[in-house]
KOLLUMNU-769711 format. One record per atom (N, C-alpha, C, O): atom name; chain; y, x, z; residue in three letters. Coordinates in nm, 2 decimals, padded with zeros to 4 digits. Atoms other than C-alpha are relative to their C-alpha. Layout:
residues N
+----+----+--------+--------+--------+-----+
| at | ch |      v |      u |      w |  aa |
+----+----+--------+--------+--------+-----+
| CA |  A |      Y |      X |      Z | ALA |
...
+----+----+--------+--------+--------+-----+
This chain:
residues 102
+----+----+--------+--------+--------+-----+
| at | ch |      v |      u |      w |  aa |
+----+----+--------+--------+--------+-----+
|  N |  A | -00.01 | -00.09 |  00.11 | UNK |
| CA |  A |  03.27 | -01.42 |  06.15 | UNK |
|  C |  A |  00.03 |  00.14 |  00.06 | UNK |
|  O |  A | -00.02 |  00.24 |  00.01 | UNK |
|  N |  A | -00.06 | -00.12 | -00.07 | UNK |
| CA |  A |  03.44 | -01.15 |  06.36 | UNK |
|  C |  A | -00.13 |  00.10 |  00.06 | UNK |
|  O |  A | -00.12 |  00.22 |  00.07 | UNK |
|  N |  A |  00.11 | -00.04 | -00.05 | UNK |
| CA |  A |  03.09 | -01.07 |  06.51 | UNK |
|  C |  A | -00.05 |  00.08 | -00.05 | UNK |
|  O |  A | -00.11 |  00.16 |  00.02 | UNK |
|  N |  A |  00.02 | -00.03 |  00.08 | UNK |
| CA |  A |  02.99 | -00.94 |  06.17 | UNK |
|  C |  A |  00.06 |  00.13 | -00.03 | UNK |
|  O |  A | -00.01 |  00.20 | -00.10 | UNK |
|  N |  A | -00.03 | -00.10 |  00.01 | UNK |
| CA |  A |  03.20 | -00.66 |  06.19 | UNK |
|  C |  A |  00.01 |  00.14 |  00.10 | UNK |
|  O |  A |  00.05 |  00.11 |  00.21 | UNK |
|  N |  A |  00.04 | -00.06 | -00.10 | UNK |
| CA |  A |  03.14 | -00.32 |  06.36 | UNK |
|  C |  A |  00.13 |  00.03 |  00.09 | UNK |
|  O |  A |  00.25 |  00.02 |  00.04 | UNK |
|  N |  A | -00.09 | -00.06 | -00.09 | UNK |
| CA |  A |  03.33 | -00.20 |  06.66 | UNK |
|  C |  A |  00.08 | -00.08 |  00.08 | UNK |
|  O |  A |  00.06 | -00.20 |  00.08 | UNK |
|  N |  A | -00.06 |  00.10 | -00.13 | UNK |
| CA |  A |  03.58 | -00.33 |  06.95 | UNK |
|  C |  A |  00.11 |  00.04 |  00.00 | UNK |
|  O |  A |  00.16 |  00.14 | -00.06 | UNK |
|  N |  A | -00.15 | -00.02 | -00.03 | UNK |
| CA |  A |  03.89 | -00.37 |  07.09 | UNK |
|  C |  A |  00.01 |  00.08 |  00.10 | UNK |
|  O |  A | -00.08 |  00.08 |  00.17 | UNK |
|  N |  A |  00.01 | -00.06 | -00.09 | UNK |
| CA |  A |  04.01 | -00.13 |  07.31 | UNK |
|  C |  A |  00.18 |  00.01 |  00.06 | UNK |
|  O |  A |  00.26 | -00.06 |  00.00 | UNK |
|  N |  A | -00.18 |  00.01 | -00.05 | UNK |
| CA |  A |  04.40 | -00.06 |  07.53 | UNK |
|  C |  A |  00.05 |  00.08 | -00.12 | UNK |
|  O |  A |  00.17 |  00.06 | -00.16 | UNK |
|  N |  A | -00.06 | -00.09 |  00.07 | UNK |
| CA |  A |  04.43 |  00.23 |  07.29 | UNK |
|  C |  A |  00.04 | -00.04 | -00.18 | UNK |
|  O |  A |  00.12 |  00.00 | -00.25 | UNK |
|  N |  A | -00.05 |  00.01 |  00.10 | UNK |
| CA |  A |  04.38 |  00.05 |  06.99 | UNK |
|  C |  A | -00.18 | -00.05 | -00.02 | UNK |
|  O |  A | -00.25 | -00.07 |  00.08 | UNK |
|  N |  A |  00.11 |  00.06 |  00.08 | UNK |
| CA |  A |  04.04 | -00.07 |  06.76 | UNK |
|  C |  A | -00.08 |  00.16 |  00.00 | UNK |
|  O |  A | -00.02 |  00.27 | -00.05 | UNK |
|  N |  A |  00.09 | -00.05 |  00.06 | UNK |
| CA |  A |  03.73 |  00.13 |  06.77 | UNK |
|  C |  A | -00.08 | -00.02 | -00.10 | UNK |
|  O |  A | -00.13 | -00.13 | -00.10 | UNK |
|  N |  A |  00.09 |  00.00 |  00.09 | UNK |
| CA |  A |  03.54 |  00.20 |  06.47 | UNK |
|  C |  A | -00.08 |  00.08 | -00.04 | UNK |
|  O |  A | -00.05 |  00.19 | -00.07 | UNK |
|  N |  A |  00.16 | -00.11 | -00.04 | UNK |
| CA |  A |  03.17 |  00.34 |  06.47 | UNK |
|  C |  A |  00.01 | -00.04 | -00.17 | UNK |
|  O |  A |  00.05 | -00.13 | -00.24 | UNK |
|  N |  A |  00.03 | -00.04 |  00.14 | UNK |
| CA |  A |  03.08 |  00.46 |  06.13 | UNK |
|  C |  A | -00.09 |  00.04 | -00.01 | UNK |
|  O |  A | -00.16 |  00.06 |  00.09 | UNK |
|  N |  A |  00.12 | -00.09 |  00.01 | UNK |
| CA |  A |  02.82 |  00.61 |  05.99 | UNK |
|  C |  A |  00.07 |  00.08 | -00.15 | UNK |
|  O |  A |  00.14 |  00.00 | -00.23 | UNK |
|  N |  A | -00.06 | -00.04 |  00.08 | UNK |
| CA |  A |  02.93 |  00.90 |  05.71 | UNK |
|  C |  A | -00.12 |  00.07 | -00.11 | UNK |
|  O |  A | -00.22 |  00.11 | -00.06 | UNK |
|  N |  A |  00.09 |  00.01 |  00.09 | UNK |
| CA |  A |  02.74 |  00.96 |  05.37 | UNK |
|  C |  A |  00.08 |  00.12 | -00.08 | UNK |
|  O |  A |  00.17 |  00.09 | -00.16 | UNK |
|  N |  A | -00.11 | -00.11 |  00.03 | UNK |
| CA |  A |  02.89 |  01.31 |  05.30 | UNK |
|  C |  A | -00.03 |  00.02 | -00.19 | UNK |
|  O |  A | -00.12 | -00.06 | -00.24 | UNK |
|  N |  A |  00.07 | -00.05 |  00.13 | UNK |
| CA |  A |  02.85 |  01.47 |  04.92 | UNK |
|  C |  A |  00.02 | -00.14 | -00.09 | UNK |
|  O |  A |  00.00 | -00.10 | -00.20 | UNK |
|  N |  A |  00.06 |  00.08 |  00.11 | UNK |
| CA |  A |  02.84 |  01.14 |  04.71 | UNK |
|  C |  A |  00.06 |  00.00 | -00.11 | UNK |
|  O |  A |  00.16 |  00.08 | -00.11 | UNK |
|  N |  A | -00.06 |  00.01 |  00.09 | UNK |
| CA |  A |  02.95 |  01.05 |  04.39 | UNK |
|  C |  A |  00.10 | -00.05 |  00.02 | UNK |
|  O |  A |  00.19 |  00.02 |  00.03 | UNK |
|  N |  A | -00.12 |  00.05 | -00.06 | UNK |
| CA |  A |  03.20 |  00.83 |  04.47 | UNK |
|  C |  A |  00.03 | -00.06 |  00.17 | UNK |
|  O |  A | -00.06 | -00.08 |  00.24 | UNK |
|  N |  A | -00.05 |  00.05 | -00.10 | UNK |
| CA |  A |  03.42 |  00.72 |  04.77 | UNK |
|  C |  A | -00.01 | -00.12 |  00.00 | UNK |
|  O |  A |  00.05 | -00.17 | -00.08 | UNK |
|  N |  A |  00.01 |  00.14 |  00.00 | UNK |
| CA |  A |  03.31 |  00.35 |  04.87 | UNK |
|  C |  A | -00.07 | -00.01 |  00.15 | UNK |
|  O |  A | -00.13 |  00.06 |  00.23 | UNK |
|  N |  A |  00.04 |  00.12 | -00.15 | UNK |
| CA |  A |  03.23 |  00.11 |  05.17 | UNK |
|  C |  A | -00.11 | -00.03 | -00.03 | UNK |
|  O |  A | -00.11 | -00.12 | -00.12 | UNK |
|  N |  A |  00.11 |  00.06 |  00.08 | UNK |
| CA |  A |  02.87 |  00.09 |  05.12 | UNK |
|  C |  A | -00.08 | -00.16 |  00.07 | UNK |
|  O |  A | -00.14 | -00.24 |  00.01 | UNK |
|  N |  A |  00.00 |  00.11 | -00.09 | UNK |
| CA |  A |  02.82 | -00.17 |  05.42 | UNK |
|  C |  A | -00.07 |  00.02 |  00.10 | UNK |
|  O |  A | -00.10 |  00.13 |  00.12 | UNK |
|  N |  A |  00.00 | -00.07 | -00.18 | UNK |
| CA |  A |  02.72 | -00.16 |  05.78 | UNK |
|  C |  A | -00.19 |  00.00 |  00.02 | UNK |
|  O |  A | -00.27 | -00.08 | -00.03 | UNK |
|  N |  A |  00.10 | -00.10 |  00.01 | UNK |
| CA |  A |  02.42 |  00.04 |  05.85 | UNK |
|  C |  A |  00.00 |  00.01 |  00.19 | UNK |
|  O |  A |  00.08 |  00.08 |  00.25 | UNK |
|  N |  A |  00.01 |  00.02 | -00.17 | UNK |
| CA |  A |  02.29 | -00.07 |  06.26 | UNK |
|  C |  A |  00.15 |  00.03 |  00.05 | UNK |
|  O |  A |  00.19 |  00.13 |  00.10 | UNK |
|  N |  A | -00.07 | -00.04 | -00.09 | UNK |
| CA |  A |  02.58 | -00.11 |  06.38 | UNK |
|  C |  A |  00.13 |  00.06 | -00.03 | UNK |
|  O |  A |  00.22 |  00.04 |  00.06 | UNK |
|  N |  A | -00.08 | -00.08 |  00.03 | UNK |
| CA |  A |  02.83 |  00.09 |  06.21 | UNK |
|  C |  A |  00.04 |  00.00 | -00.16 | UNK |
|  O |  A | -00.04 |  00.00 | -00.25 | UNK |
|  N |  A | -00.09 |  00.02 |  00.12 | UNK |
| CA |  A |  03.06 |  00.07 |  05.92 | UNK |
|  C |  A | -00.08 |  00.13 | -00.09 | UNK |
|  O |  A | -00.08 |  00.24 | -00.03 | UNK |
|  N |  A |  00.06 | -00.13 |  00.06 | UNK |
| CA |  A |  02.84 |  00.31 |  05.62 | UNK |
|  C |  A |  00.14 |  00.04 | -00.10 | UNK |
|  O |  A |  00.21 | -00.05 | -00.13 | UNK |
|  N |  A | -00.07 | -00.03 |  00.06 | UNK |
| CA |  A |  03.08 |  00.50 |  05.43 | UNK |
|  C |  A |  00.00 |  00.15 | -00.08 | UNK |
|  O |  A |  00.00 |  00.26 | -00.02 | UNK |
|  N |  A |  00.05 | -00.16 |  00.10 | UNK |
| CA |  A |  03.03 |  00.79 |  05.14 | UNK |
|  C |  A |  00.15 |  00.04 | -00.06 | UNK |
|  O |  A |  00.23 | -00.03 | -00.12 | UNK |
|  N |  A | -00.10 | -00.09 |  00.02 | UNK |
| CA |  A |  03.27 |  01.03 |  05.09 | UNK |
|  C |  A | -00.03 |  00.11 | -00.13 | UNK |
|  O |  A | -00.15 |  00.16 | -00.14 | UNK |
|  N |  A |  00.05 | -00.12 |  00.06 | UNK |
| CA |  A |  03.27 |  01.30 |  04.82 | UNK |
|  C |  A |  00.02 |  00.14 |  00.05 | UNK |
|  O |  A | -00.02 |  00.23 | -00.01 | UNK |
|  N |  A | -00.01 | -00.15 |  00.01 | UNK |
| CA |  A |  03.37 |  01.61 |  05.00 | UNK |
|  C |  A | -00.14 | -00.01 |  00.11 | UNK |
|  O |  A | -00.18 | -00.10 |  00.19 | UNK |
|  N |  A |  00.10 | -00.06 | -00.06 | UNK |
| CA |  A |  03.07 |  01.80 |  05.14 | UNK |
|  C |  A |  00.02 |  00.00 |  00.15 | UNK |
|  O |  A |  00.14 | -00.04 |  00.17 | UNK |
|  N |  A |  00.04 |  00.03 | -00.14 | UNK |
| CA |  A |  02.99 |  01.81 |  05.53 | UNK |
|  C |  A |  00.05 |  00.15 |  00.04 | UNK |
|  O |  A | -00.01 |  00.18 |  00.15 | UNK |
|  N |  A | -00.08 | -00.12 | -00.02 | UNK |
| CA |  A |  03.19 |  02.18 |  05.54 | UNK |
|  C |  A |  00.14 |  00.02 |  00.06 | UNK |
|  O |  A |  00.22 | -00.04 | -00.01 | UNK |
|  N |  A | -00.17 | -00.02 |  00.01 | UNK |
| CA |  A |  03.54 |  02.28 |  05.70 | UNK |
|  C |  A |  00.03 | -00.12 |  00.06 | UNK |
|  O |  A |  00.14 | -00.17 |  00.03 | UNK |
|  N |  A | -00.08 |  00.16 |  00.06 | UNK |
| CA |  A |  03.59 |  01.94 |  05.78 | UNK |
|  C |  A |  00.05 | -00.07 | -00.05 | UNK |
|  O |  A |  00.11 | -00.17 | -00.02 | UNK |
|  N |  A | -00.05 |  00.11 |  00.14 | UNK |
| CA |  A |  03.66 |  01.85 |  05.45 | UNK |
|  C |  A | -00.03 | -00.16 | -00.01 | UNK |
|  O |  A |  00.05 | -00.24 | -00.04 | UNK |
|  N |  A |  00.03 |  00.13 | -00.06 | UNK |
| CA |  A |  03.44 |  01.53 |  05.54 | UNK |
|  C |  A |  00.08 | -00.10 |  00.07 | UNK |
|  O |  A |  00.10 | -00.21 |  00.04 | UNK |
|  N |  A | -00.06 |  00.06 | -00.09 | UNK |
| CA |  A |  03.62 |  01.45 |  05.80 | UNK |
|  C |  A |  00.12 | -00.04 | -00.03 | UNK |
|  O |  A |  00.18 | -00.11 |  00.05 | UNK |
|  N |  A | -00.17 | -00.05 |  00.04 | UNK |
| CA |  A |  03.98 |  01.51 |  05.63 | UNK |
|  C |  A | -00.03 | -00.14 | -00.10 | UNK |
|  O |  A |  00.07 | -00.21 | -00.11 | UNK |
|  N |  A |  00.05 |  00.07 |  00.07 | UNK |
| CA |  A |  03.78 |  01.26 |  05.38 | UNK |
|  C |  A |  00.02 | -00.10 |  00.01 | UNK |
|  O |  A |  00.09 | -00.17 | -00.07 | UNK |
|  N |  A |  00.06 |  00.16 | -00.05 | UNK |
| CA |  A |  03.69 |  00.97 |  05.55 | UNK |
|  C |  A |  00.15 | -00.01 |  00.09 | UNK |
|  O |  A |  00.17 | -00.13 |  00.12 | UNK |
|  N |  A | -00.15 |  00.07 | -00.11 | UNK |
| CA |  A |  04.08 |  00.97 |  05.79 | UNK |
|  C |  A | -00.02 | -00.05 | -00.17 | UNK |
|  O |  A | -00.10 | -00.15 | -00.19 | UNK |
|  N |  A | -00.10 |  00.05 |  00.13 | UNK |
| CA |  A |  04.23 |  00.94 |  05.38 | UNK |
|  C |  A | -00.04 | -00.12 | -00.03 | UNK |
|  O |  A |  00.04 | -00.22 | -00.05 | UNK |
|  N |  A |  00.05 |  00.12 |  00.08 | UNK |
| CA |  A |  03.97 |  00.68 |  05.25 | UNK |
|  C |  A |  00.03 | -00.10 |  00.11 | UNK |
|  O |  A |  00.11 | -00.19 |  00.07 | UNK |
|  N |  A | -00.01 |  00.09 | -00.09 | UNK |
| CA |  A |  03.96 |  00.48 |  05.59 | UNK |
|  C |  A |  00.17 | -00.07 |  00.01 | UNK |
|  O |  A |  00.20 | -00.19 |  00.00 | UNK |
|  N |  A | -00.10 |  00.06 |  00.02 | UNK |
| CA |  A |  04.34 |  00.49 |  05.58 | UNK |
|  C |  A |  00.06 | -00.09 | -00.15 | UNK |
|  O |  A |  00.16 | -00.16 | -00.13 | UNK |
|  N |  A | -00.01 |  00.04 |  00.12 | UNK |
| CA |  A |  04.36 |  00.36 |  05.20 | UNK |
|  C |  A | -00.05 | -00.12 |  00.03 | UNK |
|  O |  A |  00.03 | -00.21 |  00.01 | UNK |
|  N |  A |  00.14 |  00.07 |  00.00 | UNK |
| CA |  A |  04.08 |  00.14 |  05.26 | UNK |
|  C |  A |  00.10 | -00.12 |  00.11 | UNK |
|  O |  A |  00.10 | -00.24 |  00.08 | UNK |
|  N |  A |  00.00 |  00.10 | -00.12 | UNK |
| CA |  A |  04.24 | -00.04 |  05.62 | UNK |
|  C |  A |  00.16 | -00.04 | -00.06 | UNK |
|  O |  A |  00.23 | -00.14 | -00.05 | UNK |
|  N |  A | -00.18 |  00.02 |  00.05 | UNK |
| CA |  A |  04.60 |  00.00 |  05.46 | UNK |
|  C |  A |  00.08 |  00.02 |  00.14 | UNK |
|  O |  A |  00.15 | -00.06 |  00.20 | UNK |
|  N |  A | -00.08 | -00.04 | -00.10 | UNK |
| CA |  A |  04.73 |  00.24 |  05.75 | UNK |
|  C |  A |  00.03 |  00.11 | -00.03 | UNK |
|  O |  A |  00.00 |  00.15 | -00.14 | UNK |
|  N |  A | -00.03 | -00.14 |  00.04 | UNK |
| CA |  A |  04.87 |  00.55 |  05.76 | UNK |
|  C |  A | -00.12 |  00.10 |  00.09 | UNK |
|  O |  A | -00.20 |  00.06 |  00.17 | UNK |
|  N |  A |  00.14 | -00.16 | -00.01 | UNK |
| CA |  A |  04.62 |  00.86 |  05.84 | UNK |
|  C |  A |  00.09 |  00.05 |  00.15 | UNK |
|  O |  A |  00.06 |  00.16 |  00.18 | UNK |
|  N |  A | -00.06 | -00.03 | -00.14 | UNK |
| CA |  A |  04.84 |  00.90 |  06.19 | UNK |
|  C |  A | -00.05 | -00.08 |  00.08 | UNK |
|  O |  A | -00.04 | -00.07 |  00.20 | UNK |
|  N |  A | -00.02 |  00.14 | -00.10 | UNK |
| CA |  A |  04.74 |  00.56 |  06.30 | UNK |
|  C |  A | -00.17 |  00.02 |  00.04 | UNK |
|  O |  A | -00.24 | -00.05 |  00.11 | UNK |
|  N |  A |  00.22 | -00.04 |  00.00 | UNK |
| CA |  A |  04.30 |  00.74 |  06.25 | UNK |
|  C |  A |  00.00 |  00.11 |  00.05 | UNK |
|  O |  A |  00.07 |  00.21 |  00.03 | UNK |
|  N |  A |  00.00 | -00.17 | -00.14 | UNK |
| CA |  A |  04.18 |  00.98 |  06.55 | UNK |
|  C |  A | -00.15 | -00.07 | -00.01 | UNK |
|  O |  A | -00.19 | -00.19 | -00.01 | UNK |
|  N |  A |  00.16 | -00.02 | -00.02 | UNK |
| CA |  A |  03.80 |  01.09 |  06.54 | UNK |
|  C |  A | -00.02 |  00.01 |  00.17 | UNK |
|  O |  A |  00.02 |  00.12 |  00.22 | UNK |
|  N |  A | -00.02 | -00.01 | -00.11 | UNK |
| CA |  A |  03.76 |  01.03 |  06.90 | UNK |
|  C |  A | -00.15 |  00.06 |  00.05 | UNK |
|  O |  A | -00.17 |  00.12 |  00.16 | UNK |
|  N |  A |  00.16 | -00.02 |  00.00 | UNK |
| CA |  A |  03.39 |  01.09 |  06.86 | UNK |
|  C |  A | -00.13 |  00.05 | -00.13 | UNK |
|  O |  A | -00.15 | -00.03 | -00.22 | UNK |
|  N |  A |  00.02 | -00.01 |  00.15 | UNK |
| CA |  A |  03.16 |  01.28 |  06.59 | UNK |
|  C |  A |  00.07 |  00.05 | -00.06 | UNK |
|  O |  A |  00.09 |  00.04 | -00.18 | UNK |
|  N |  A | -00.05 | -00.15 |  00.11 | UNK |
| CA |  A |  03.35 |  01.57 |  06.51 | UNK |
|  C |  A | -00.06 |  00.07 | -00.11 | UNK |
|  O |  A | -00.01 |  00.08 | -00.22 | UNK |
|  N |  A |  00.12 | -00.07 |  00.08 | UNK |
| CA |  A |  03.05 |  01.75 |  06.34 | UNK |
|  C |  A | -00.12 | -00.06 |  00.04 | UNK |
|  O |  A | -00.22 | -00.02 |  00.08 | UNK |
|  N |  A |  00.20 |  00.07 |  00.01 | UNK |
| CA |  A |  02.79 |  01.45 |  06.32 | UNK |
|  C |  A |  00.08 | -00.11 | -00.10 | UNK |
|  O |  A |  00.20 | -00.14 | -00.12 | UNK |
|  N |  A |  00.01 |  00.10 |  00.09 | UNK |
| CA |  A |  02.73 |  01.20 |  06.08 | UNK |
|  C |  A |  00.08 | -00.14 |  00.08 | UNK |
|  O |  A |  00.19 | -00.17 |  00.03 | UNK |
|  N |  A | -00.05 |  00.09 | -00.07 | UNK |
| CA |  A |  02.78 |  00.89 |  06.36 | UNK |
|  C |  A |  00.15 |  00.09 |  00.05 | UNK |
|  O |  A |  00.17 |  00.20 |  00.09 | UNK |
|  N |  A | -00.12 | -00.08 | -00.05 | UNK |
| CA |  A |  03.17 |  00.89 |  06.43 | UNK |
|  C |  A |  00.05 | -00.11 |  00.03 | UNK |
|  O |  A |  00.04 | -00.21 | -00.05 | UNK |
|  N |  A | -00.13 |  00.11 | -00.01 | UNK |
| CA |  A |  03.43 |  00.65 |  06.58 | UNK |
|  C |  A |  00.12 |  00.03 |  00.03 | UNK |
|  O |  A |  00.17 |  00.11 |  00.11 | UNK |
|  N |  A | -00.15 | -00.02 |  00.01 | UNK |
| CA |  A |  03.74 |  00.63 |  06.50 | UNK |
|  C |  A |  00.08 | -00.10 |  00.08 | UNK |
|  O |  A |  00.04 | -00.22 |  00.10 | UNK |
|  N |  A | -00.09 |  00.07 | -00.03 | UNK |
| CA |  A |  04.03 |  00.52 |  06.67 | UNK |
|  C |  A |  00.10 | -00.04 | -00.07 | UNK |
|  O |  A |  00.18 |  00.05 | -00.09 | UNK |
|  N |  A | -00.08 |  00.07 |  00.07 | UNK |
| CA |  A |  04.25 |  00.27 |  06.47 | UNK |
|  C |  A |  00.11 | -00.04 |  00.10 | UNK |
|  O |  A |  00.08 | -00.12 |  00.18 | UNK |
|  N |  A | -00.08 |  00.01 | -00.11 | UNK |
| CA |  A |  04.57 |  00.28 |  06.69 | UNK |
|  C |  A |  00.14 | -00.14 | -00.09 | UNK |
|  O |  A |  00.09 | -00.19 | -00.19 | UNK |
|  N |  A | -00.11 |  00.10 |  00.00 | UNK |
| CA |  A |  04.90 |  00.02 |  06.62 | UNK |
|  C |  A | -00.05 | -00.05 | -00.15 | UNK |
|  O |  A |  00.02 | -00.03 | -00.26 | UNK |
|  N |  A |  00.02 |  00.11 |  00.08 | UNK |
| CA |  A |  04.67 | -00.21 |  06.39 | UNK |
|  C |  A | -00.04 | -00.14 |  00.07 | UNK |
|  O |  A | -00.10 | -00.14 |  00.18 | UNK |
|  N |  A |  00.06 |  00.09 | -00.06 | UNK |
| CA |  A |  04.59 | -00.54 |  06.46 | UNK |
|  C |  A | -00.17 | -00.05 | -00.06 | UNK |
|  O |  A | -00.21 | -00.07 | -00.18 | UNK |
|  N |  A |  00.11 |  00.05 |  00.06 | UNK |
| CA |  A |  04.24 | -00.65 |  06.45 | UNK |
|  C |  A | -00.09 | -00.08 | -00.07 | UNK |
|  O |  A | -00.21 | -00.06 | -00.09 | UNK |
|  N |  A |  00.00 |  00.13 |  00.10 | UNK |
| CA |  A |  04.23 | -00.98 |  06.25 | UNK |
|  C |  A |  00.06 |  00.11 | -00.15 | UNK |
|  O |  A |  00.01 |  00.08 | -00.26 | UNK |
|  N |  A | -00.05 | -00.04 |  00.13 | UNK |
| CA |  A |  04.40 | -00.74 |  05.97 | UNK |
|  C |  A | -00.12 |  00.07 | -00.01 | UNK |
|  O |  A | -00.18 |  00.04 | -00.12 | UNK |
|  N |  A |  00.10 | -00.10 |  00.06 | UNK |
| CA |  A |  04.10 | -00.46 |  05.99 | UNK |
|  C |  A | -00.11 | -00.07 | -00.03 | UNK |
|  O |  A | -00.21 | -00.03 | -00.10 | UNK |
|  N |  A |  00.14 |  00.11 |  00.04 | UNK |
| CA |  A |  03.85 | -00.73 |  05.98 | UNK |
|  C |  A |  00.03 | -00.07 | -00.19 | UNK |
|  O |  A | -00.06 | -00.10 | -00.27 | UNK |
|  N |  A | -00.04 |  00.05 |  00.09 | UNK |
| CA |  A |  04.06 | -00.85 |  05.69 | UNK |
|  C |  A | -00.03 |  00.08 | -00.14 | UNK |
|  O |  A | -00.05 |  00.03 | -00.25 | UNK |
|  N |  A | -00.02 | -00.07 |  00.13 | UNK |
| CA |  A |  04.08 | -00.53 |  05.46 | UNK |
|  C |  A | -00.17 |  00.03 |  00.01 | UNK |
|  O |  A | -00.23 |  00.07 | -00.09 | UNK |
|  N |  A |  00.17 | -00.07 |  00.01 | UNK |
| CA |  A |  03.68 | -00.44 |  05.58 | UNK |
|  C |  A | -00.06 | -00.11 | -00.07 | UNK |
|  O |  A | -00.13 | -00.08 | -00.16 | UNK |
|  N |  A |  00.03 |  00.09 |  00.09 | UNK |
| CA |  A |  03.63 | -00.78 |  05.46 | UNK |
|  C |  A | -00.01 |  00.04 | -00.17 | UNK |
|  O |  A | -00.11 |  00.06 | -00.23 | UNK |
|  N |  A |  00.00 | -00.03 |  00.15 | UNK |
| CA |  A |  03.75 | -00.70 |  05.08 | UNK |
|  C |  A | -00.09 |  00.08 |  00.02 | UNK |
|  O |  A | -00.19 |  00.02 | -00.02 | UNK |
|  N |  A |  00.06 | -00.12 |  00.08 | UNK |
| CA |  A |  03.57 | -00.38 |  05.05 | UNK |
|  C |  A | -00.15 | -00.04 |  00.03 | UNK |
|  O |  A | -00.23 |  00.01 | -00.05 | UNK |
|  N |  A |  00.17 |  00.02 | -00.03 | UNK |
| CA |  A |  03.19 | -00.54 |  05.22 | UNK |
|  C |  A | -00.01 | -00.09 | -00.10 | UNK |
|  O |  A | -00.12 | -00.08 | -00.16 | UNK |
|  N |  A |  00.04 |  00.09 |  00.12 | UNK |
| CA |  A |  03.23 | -00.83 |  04.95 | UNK |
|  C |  A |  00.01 |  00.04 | -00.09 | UNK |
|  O |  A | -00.03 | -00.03 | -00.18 | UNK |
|  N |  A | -00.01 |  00.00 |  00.18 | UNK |
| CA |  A |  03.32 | -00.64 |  04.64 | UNK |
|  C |  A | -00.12 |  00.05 | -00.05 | UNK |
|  O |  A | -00.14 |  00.06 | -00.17 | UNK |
+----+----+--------+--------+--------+-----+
């Protein structure tokens, strides 16, 4: 099952490759898109409002705090991986679980 989900373990903490779906109507986990967690945001791809976007929802979403999400990669692109730092990765598999089956 674990296989199913994007990204890896790392010393620093859980990478997670995304893919970001700026502008949309709502905020939702739309589901993994090659490789990479898809995820639509409503603020526009400006300022890095996007990006300020996807830490909040990702943190809501994984049930962490927005200190524990670092864009390590994919500052100003669509593809981005985040670093998920003091979670364990049986839990992020857990909460990405809920949001790919609802």
């Amino acid at each position: 099952m674990e296989s199913t989900f994007p990204g890896r373990e790392t010393v620093d903490g859980y990478i997670l490759p995304i893919l970001v779906v700026p502008g949309s109507s709502r905020e939702k986990v739309v589901g993994i898109h090659d490789g990479r967690l898809k995820l639509a945001v409503q603020a526009p791809p400006e300022k890095g409002k996007a990006n300020k976007a996807v830490i909040s929802f990702l943190a809501r979403t994984l049930k962490v705090r927005k200190q524990q999400l670092n864009i390590v990669r994919g500052q100003n692109d669509r593809l981005k991986d985040i670093l998920v730092s003091e979670a364990e990765t049986e839990e992020i598999h857990k909460q990405l679980g809920q949001h790919l089956n609802s």
